[in-house]
DRENVOMAR-542981 format. One record per residue: residue in three letters; x, y, z negated of N, C-alpha, C in turn. Coordinates in steps of 0.02 Angstrom, whole numbers, plus 50000, padded with zeros to 5 digits. Layout:
residues N
ALAXYZXYZXYZ...
end
This chain:
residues 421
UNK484174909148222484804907748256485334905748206UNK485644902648206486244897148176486574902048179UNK487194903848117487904905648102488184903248198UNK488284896848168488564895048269488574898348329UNK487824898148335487404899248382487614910648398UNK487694912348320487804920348347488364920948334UNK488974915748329489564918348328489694917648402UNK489284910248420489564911048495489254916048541UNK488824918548511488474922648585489064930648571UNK489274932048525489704937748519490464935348538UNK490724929248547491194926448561491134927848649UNK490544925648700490194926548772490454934048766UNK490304939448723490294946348731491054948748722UNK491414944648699492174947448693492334946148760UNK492344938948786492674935448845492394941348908UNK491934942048900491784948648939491834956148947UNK492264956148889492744962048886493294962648899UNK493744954248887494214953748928494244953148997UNK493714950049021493474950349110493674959149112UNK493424964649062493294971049094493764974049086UNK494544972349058495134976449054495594971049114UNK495474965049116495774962549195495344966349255UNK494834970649246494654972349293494994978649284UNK495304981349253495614987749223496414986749244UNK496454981849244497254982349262497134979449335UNK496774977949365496594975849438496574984549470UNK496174987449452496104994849471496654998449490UNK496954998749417497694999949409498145001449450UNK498134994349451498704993149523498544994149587UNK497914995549612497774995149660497445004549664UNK497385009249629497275014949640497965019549631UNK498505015349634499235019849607499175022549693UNK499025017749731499235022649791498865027849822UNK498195025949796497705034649822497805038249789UNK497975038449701498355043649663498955048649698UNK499205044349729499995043549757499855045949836UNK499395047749861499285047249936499775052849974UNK499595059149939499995063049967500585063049952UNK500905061349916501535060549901501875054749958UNK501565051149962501915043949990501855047850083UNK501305050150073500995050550183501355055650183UNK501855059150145502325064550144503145060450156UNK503335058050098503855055750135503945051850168UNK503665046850165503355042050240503255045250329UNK502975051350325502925054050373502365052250419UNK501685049650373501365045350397500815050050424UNK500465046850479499755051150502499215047050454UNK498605051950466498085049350421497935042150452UNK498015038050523497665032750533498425027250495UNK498775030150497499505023350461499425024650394UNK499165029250354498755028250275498375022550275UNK498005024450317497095019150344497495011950346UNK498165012050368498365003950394498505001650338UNK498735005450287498865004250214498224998750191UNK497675001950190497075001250150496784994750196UNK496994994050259496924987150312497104982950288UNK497894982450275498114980950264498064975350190UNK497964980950156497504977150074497014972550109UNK496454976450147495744975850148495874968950185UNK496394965850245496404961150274496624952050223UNK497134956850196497294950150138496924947950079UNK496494954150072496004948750013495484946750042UNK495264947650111494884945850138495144937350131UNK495854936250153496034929550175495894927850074UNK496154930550051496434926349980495604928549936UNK495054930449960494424928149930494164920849944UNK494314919249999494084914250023494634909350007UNK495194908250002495754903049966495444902549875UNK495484909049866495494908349782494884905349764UNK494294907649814493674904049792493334897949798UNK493874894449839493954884949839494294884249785UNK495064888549749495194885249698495064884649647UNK494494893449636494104891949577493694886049585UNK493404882949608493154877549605493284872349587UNK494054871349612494474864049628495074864149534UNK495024870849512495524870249459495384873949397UNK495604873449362495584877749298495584883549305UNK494924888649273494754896249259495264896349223UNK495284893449173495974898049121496524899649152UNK496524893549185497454893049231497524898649290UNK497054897049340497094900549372497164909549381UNK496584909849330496584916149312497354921049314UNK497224917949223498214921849221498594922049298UNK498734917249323499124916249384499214919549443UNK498494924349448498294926449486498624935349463UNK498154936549397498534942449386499044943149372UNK499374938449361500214937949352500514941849424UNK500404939149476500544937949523500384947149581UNK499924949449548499684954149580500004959549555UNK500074958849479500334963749467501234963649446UNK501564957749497502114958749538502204963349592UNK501654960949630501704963949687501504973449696UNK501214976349638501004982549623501834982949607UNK502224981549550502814983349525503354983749583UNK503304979549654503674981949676503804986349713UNK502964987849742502954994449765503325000049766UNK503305000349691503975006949653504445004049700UNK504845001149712505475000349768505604999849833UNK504935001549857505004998949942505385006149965UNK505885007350006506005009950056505815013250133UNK505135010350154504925011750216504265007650229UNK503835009950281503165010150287503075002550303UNK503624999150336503134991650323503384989050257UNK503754989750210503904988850146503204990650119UNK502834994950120502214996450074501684992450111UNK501804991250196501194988350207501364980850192UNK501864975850177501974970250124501714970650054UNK502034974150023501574976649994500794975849945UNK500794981949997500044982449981499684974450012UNK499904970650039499424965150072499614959950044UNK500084959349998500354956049936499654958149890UNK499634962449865499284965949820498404963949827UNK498384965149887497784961849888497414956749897UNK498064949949924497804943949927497784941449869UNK498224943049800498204939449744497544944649719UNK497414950949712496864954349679496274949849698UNK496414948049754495554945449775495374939949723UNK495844936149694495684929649650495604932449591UNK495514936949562495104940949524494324939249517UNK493744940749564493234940549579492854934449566UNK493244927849611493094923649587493184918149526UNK493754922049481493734919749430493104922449384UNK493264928549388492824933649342492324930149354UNK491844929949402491244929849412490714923649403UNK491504918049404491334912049367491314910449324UNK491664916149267491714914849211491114917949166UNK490734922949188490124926249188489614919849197UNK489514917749244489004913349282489074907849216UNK489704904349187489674896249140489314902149074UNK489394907649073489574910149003488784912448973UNK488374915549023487934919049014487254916549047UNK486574918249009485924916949040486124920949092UNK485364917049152485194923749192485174930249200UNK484464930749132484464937049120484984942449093UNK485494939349067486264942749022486684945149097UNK486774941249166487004943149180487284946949225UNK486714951749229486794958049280487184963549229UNK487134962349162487444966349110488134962549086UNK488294959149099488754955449086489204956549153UNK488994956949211489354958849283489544967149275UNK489114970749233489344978449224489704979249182UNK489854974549123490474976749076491004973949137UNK490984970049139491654965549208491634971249263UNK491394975049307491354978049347491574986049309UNK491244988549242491424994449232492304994549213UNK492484988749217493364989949202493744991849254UNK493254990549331493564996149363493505002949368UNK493265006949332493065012949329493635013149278UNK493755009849258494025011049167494935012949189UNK494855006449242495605006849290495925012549297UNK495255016549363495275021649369495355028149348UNK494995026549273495045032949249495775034249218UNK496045029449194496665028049159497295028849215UNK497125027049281497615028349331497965033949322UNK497445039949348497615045049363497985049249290UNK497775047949233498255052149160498605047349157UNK498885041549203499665039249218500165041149237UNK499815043449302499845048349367500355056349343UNK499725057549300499935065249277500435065249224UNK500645060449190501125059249123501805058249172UNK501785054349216502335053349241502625057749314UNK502335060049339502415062849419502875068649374UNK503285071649427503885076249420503645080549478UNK504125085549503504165089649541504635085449590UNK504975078949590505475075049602504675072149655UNK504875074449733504465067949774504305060849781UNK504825057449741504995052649752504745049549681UNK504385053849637504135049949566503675045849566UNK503175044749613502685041749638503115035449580UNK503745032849627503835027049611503675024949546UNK503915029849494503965026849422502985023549392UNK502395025149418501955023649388501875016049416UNK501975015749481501995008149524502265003449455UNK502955006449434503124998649402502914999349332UNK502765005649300502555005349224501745000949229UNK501255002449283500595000349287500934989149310UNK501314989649354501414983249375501564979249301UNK501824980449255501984977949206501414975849140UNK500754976849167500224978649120499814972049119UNK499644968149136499494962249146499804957049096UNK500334957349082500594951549021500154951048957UNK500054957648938499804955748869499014952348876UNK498754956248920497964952848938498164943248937UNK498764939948972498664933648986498994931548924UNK499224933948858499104929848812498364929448745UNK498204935948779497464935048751496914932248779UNK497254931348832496644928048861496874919448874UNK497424917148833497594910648820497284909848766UNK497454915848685497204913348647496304914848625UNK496354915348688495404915448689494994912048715UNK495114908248736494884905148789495214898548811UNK494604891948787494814885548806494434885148870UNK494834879648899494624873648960493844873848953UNK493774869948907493084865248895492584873748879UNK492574878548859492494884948856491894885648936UNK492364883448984491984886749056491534881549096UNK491384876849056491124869649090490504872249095UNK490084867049154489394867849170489104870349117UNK488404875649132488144875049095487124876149110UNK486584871949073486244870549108485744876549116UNK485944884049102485354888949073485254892149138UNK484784888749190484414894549221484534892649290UNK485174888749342485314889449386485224881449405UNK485534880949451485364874249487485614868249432UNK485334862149464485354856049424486044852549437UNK486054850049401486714846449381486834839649449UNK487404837749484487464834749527487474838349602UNK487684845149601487714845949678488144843149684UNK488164846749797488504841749799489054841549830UNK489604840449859490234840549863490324847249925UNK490864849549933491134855849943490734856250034UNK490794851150060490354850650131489544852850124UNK489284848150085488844848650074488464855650042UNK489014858949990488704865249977488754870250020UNK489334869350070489354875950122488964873350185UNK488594870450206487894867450218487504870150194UNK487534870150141486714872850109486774880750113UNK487264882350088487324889450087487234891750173UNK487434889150216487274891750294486474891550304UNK486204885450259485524886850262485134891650251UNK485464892650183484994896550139485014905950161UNK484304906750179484224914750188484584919150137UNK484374918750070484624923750048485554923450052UNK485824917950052486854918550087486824926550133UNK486394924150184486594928650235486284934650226UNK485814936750182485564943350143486204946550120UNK486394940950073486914945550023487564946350045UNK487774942750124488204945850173488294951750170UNK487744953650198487274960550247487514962950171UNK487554963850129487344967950071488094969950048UNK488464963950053489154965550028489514968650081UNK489424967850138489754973050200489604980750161UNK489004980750173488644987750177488924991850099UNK488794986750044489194992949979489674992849981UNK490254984849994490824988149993491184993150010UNK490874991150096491294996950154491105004750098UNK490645005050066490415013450047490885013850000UNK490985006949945491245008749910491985010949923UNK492435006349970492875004549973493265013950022UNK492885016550043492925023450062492925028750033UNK492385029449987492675034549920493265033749866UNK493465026649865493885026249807494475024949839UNK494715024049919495265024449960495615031849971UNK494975036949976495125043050023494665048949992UNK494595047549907494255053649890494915058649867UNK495535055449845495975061149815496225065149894UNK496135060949947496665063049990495995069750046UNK495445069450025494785071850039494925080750002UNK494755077849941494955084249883495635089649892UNK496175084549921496775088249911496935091349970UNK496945087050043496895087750100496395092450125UNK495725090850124495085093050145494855098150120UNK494915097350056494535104250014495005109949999UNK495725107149977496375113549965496315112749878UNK496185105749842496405106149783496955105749767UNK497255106849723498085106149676497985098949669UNK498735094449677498685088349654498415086649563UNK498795092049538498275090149481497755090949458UNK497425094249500496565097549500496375090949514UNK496595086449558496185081749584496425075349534UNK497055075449518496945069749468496505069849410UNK496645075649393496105075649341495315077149351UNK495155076649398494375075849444494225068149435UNK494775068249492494655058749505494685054449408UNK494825056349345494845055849300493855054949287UNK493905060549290492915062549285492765056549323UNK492915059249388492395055649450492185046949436UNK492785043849389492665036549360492505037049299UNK492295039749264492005038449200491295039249235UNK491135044649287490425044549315490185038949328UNK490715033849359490485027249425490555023349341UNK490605022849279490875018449245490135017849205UNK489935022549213489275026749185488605022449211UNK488855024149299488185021249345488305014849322UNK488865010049356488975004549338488585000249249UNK488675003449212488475000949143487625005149147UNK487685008749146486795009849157486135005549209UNK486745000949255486454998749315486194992349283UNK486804989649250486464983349202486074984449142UNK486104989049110485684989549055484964993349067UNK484944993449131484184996949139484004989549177UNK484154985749215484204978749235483874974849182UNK484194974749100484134970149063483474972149015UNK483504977849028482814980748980482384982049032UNK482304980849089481774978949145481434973149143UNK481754969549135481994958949112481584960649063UNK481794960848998481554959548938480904962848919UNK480664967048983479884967948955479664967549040UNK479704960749057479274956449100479154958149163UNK479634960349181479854961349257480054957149282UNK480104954449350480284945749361481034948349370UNK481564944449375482294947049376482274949649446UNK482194945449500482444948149567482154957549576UNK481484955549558481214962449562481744969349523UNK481804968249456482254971649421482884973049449UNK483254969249468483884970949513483644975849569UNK483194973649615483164976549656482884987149685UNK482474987749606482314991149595482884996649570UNK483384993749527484074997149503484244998149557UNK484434993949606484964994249661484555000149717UNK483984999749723483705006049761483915012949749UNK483905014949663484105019449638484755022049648UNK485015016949646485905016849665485965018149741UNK485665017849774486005016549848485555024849848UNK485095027649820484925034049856485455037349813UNK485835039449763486185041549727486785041749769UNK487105035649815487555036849836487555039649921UNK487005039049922486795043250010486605052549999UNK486735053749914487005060749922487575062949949UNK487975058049970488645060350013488485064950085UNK487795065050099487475066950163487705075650145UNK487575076950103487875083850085488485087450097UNK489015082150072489645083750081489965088950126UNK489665088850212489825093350258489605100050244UNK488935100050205488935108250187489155108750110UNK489635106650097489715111750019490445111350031UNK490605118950005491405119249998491405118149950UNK492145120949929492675119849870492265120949803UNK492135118249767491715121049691491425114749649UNK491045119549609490555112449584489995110749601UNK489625112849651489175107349689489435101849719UNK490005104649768490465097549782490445093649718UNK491125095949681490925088249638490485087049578UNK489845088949573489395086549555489045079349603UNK489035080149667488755077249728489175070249721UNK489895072049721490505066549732490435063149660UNK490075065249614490105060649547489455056749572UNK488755061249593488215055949586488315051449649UNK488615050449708488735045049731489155040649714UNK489945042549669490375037349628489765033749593UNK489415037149552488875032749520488495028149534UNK488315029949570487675025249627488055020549657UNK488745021549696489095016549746489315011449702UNK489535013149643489625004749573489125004149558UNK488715006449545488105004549498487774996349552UNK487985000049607487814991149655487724984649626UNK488384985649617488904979049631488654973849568UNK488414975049499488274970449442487454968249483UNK487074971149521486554966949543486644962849601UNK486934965349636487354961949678487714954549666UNK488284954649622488454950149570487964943949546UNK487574946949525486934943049474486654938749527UNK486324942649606485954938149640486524933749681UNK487244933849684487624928549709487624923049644UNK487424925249584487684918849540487224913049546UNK486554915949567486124912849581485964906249635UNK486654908049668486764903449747486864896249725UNK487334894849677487644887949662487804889149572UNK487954883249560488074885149484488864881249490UNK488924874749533489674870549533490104873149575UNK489854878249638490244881649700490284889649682UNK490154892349627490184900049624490864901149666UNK491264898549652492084899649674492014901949743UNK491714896249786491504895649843491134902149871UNK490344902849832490174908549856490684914749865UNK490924917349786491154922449784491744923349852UNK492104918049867492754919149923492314920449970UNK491904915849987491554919350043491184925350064UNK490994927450017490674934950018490994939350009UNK491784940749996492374941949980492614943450058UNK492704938050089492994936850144492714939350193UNK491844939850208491544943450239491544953350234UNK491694953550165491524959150155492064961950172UNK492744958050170493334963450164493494965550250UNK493284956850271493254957650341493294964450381UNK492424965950364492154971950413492554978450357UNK492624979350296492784986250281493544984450284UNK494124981650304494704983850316494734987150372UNK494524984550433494514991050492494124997250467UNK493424998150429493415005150422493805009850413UNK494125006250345494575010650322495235013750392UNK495695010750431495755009950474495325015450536UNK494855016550553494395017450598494255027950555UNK494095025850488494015030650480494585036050472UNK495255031750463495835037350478495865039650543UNK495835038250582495935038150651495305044150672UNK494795044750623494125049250635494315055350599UNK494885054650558494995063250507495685064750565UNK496105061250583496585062550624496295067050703UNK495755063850718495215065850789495045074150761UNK494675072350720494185078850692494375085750647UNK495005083550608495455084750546494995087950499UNK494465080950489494115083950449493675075250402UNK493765076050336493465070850317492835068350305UNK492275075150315491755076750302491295070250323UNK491285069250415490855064550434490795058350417UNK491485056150408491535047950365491185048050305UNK491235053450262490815051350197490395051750200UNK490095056550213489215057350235488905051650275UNK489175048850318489025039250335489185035350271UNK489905036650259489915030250222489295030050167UNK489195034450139488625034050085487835034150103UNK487775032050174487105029150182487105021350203UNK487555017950191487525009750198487445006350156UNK487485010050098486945006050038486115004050053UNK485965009650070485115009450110485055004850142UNK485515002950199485564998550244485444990650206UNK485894992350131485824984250114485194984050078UNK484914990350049484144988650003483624986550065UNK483614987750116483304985550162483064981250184UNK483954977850207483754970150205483694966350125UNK483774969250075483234964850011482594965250035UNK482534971250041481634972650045481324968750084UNK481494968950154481194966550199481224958950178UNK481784954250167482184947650201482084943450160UNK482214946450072482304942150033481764938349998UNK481624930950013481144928349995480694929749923UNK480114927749938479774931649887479874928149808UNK479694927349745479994925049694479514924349622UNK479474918049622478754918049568478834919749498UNK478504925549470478674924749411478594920649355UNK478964920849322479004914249273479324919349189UNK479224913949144479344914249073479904914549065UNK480494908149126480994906149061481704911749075UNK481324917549154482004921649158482044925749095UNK481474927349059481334930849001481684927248921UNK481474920148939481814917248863482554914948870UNK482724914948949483374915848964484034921648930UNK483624926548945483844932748908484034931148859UNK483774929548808483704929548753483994924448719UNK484334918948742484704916048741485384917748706
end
């Protein structure tokens, strides 16, 4: 290997560390308010289903702004866009700290999540020009573990700043909203234009074909509508433990707010854990001659029974079996998402933009009413138990349809010298 040749492949490994602290300040901003839950559904005066409208609310606008951002990744500059996007999001986190009243947060928050959504499809395109095949189910878990990283960093935000003052919530909104600048001049001076251009290792051939034509093909193609089915099913799981586990703990179980921040601290280094173990047992599956699809799919089994330990939840009280249980499904419910990732890059190599909004858009679709649906089920029951214990069997649901649906896949040499690349 050429001087060149291994400066650039460790040059691929930085740019993907910056993907994993924009996924860190994406978190950020977007976990200040489950940190914040009881505090806010306190002076707000809110019932548990107008929390839920909160998390709709998000869940409805990046639904719309996956599918905008992921035509423009297509149509414009990764570099440009990028910045622009987190610029933009983490405005809308900063102003949070100032809203006054419950549709003030639900602006908001749906601010917050139409620009977050253009996140995804930058990231994921920038993974897809950057990396072999085989690199990048591990390359989707450094990018994916920066939300864990978010997370974990949220909450000893949380606890540095909160007062005995109800109303302190506000101050982490705008110190976290402010966090995004320095990432977009490193990631100017890192990163050229010509940096994210086609590239020919592994995925489709050069000349698809125009934006009609690929969302055509994609309606064709079986596995699109597999990895539908797949992104409903983990998000919604995911998108339920990391909405309504502090308000579960504090509410549900009778923890101290700071018992639980500093839980929910643990509980993402756990998911940060699954997440990076998900790709690196992925890549050392790969590299001793497992065909790739198989390898993903085999991780992702592991993961989805890991997170259908939530079935427990209704019998364990307050202690540490609880959260032992609540870490190995955080684990399992990320550990998804980098195989997940990997088999969408596979769809298009000139439309990733495209895919990603769309699978974005589907997914947020169906889990913004859960969230939604499931407040309205702890408000019924006053009890959070049954939602999680579902939510953490719809991972199963998506290994399923792999198992069953997803066409079969010949093995070959070059996913292997791909790797290695």
């Amino acid at each position: 290997m050429s001087d060149r040749s291994h400066h650039r492949r460790y040059w691929r490994w930085w740019v993907c560390a910056l993907l994993l602290f924009a996924s860190t300040i994406n978190y950020m901003d977007r976990q200040t308010l489950s940190s914040a839950a009881a505090r806010i559904t306190l002076q707000f005066r809110l019932s548990q289903e107008q929390y839920g409208n909160l998390e709709f609310a998000f869940g409805v606008a990046f639904a719309v702004g996956s599918l905008l951002f992921g035509l423009l990744a297509d149509r414009f500059s990764i570099r440009l866009l990028y910045p622009a996007v987190l610029t933009m999001w983490s405005i809308a986190g900063f102003l949070t700290g100032f809203v006054e009243s419950y549709e003030g947060l639900l602006w908001c928050r749906g601010l917050l999540g139409f620009f977050e959504a253009g996140h995804w499809p930058c990231a994921l395109k920038t993974t897809q020009r950057l990396l072999a095949p085989g690199d990048r189910a591990m390359g989707n878990s450094v990018l994916q573990s920066g939300t864990s990283l978010g997370a974990v960093v949220t909450p000893l935000v949380m606890m540095a700043l909160l007062t005995t003052e109800l109303s302190s919530w506000r101050a982490p909104f705008q110190v976290v909203g402010i966090a995004g600048l320095l990432w977009v001049v490193i990631w100017f001076l890192s990163v050229k234009s010509s940096d994210l251009q086609v590239q020919s290792a592994g995925i489709d051939s050069p000349g698809e074909p125009g934006l009609g034509g690929a969302l055509w093909g994609l309606v064709r193609n079986v596995r699109f509508w597999i990895l539908i089915w797949v992104v409903i099913c983990i998000n919604s799981s995911w998108q339920v433990l990391r909405a309504w586990l502090p308000k579960f703990l504090q509410e549900g179980r009778g923890y101290l707010e700071r018992d639980v921040l500093g839980f929910t601290s643990v509980f993402y280094v756990a998911t940060d854990l699954g997440c990076l173990g998900a790709g690196a047992l992925t890549l050392w599956l790969v590299r001793r001659g497992m065909v790739v699809h198989r390898s993903r799919s085999l991780v992702f089994f592991g993961c989805a029974c890991l997170t259908a330990s939530t079935t427990l939840v209704p019998f364990l009280p307050k202690g540490g079996g609880l959260l032992f249980v609540l870490l190995l499904a955080g684990a399992g419910a990320l550990g998804l998402f980098p195989c997940y990732y990997a088999m969408t890059q596979e769809l298009s190599s000139t439309h990733q933009g495209l895919v990603t909004g769309l699978m974005g858009a589907f997914a947020w679709a169906f889990s913004a009413p859960v969230q939604k649906l499931f407040g309205r089920l702890v408000d019924r029951t006053q009890s959070f138990d049954l939602g999680l214990a579902c939510a953490g069997w719809t991972p199963m649901l998506a290994f399923l349809a792999l198992w069953m649906f997803w066409p079969a896949e010949r093995k070959t040499t070059s996913s292997i010298q791909d790797s290695n690349l």
